[in-house]
GUVOLO-24644 format. One record per residue (C-alpha): residue in one letter; x, y, z. Coordinates in steps of 0.05 Angstrom, whole numbers, plus 5000, padded with zeros to 4 digits. Layout:
AXYZ...
//
This chain:
X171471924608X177471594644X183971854662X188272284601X191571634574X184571514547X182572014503X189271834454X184971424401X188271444330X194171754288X193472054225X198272324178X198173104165X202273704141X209973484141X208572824151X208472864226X202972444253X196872804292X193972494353X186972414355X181272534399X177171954423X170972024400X167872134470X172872624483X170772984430X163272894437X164273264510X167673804490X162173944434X156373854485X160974404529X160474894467X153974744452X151274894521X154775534518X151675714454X144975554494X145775894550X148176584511X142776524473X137176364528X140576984577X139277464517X132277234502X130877354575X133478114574X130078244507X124078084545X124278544604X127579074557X124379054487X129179634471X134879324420X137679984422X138579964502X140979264509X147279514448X148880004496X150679424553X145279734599X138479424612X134480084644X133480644586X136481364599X133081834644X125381964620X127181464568X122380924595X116080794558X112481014618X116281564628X115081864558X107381654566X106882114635X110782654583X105982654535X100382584582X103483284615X101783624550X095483314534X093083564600X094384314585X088084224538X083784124608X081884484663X078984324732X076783604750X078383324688X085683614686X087083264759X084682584728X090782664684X095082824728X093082274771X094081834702X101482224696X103381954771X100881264753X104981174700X111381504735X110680944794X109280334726X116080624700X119580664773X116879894785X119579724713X125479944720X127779574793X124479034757X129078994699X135079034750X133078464793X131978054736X138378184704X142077994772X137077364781X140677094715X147777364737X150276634733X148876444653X151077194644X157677044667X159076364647X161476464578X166976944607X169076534671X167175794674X166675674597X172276104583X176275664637X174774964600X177375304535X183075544566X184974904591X182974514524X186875024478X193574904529X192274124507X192074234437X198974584454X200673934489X198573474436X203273924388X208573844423X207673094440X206272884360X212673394350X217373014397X213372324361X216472494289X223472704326X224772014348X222271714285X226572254246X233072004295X239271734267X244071514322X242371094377X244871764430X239472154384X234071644390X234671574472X235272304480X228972484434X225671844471X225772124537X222672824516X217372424476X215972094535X216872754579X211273104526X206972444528X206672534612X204873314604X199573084547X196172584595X196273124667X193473674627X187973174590X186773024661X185673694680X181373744622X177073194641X176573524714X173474124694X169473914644X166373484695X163574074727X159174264685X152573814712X154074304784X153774944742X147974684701X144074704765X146275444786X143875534717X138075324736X136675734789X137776304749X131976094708X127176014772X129476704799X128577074738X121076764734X119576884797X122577684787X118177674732X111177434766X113178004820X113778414767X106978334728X104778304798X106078984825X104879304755X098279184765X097179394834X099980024800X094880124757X088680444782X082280484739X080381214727X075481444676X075882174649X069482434657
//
């Protein structure tokens, strides 16, 4: 897109006859791709934390580790404590051994589900700082473009040649703050293809948190037989 002269296409009339400026059509296009990549990236950051915590009822709370003995793990080494009271001797320290395995599986889950939530820290954030900065700035344009179709109809509306100069010079004064703040629309819309890549990155980290993960959950896991 080129400068904020450009993205004034056509007039149409609406409510009280005061004609709306609109959107050219590439304009436009960008700002749905913008919303549309948000939509994305919301939806891909909370596909990766309902992967690493399966718990709905965890993620609700804003937290991605369960409470305290919560853990699946945790509750298996629980249950595994009272199945053991039905053994003595040899085959009672086999579950116990069992109990500690699953305590360390829990412990490695849990930093696991941490990292990963920091490794996509970027797409978690973006709808409330970046994204929420290009709406910002769009939604004080729309106020521009108000104002400027407003001060539009006043000059058409003017009687008196004093009328007609004064409401010219605010037109143009509203058509000036239109075109700097489309500008500034343009700008930091344009920075999206530099976030994309940090967004990107967020993706490799998180993969590579999970391979680490898988990883060391199966160093954890030592075969034992119960005899």
């Amino acid at each position: 897109m080129s400068g904020g002269g450009g993205i004034r296409k056509l007039f149409g009339k609406m409510g009280g006859n005061v004609e709306v400026t609109k959107m050219s059509p590439d304009f436009v296009k960008s700002c749905e791709h913008v919303d549309q990549y948000k939509e994305a990236v919301d939806q891909l950051a909370d596909r990766f934390e309902g992967a690493i915590q399966q718990n709905p009822a965890v993620l609700q709370t804003g937290s991605i580790e369960c409470q305290p003995g919560e853990n699946p793990h945790e509750k298996t080494a629980a249950s595994l404590g009272i199945f053991m009271t039905y053994f003595g001797g040899d085959k009672a320290n086999q579950v116990k051994e069992l109990i500690e395995e699953n305590k360390k599986l829990a412990a490695v889950e849990r930093s696991s589900q941490v990292t990963a939530r920091r490794a996509i820290r970027h797409m978690r954030r973006f709808y409330i700082t970046e994204y929420k900065a290009i709406k910002d700035e769009r939604d004080k344009l729309d106020k521009a473009r108000e104002h400027m179709d407003t001060m539009k109809h006043e000059v058409k509306q003017a009687k008196t040649t004093e009328q007609i100069e004064k409401k010219a010079v605010l037109y143009e004064e509203a058509v000036g703050a239109f075109d700097a703040q489309a500008a500034k629309v343009i700008e930091i819309i344009g920075t999206l293809p530099a976030l994309q890549k940090t967004h990107v990155n967020d993706v490799h980290e998180y993969f590579e948190n999970l391979s680490q993960f898988h990883g060391k959950m199966a160093h954890s896991i030592a075969k034992r037989e119960i005899a």
